[in-house]
C-alpha positions as CSV (number, residue, x, y, z in Angstrom):
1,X,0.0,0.0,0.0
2,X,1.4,3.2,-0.8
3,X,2.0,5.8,-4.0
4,X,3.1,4.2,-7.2
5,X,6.6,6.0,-7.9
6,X,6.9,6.2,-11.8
7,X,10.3,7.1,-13.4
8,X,9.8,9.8,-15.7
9,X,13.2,9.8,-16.9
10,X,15.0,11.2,-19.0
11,X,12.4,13.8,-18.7
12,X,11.6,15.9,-15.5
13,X,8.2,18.7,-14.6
14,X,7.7,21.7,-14.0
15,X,4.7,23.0,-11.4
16,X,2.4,25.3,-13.0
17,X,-0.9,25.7,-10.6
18,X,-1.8,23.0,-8.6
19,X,-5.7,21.4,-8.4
20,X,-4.5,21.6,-5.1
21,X,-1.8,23.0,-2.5
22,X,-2.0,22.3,1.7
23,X,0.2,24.7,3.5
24,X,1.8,24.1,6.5
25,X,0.5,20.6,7.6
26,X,1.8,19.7,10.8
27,X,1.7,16.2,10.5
28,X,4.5,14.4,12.6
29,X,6.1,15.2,16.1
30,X,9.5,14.9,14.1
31,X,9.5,17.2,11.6
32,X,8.2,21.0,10.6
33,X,5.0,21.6,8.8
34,X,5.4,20.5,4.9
35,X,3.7,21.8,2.4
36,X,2.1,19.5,-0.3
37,X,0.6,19.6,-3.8
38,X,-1.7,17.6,-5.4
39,X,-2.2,17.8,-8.9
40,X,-4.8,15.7,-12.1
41,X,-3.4,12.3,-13.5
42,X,-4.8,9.3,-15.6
43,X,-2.4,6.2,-16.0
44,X,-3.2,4.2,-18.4
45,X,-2.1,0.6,-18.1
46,X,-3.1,-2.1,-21.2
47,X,-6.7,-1.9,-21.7
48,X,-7.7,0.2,-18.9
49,X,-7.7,3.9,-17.3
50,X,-7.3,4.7,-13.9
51,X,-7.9,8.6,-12.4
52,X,-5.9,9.7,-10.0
53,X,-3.6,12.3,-8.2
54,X,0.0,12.8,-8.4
55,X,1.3,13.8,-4.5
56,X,4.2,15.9,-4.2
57,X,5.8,17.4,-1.2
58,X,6.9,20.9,-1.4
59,X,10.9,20.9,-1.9
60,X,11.4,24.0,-0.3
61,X,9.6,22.4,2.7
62,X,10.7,19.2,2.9
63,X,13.7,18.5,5.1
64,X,15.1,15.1,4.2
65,X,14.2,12.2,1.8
66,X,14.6,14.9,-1.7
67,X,12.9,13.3,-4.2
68,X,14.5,12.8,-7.8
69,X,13.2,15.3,-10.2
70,X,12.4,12.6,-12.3
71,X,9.9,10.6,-10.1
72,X,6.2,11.1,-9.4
73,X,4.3,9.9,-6.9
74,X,0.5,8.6,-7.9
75,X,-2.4,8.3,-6.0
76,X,-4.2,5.5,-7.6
77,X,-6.6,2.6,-6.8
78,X,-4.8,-0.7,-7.0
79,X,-3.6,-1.4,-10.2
80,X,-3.5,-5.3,-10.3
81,X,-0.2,-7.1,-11.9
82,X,1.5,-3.8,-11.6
83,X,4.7,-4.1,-10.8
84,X,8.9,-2.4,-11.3
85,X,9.6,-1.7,-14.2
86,X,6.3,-2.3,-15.8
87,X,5.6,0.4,-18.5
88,X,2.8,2.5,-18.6
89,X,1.7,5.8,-20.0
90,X,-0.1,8.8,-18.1
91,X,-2.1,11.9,-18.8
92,X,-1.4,15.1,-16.9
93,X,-3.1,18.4,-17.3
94,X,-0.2,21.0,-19.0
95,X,-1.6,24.4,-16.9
96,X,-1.5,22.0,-13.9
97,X,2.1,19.7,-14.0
98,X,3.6,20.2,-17.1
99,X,6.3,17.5,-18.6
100,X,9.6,18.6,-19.7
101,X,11.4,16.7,-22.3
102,X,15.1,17.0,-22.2
C-alpha cells in the first residue's frame, strides 16, 4: 500500500498551478509543517484507465528524503499485476504539472 513511484526519466516537470496546494500541515512530532501539492493524472495501463492524483511534497519544505526530479508519486486505486519496471503511460493536465522533455 502506498503511491506508485513512476520514473519519468530522461524527462523531469515543471509545477504550473496545482488542483491543489495544503500549507503548513503539521503532520509528525519529528519534523516541521510541509507543504504539499496535489495535482490531475490518468495512467493508463493495457486496456484500462485509472484517475488519480500525483502527490508531491513541497521541496522547499521538505527537510530530508529529496525526491528525484524525475519521479512522481501517484495516487491510484490498485492497479493489479503492476509491478517495477512495468511500463505505462499517463495523462497530466499541462496548466497543472507540465512534462519537460530534455
Amino acid at each position: 500500500m502506498g503511491t506508485i513511484n513512476l520514473d519519468i526519466s530522461p524527462c523531469s516537470y515543471e509545477i504550473k498551478k496545482p488542483k491543489h496546494f495544503f500549507k503548513n500541515i503539521d503532520w509528525s512530532d519529528y519534523i516541521p509543517p510541509e507543504n504539499f501539492y496535489f495535482f490531475d493524472v490518468t495512467l493508463y495501463d493495457k486496456d484500462k484507465t485509472y484517475k488519480g492524483l500525483v502527490y508531491m511534497p513541497d521541496p522547499e519544505t521538505k527537510e530530508d528524503h529529496i525526491q528525484k526530479p524525475t519521479i512522481l508519486e501517484l495516487i491510484l486505486p490498485k492497479i493489479k499485476d503492476l509491478d517495477y519496471g512495468v511500463m505505462v503511460d499517463i495523462a497530466l493536465k499541462k496548466d497543472q504539472l507540465d512534462i519537460i522533455t530534455k
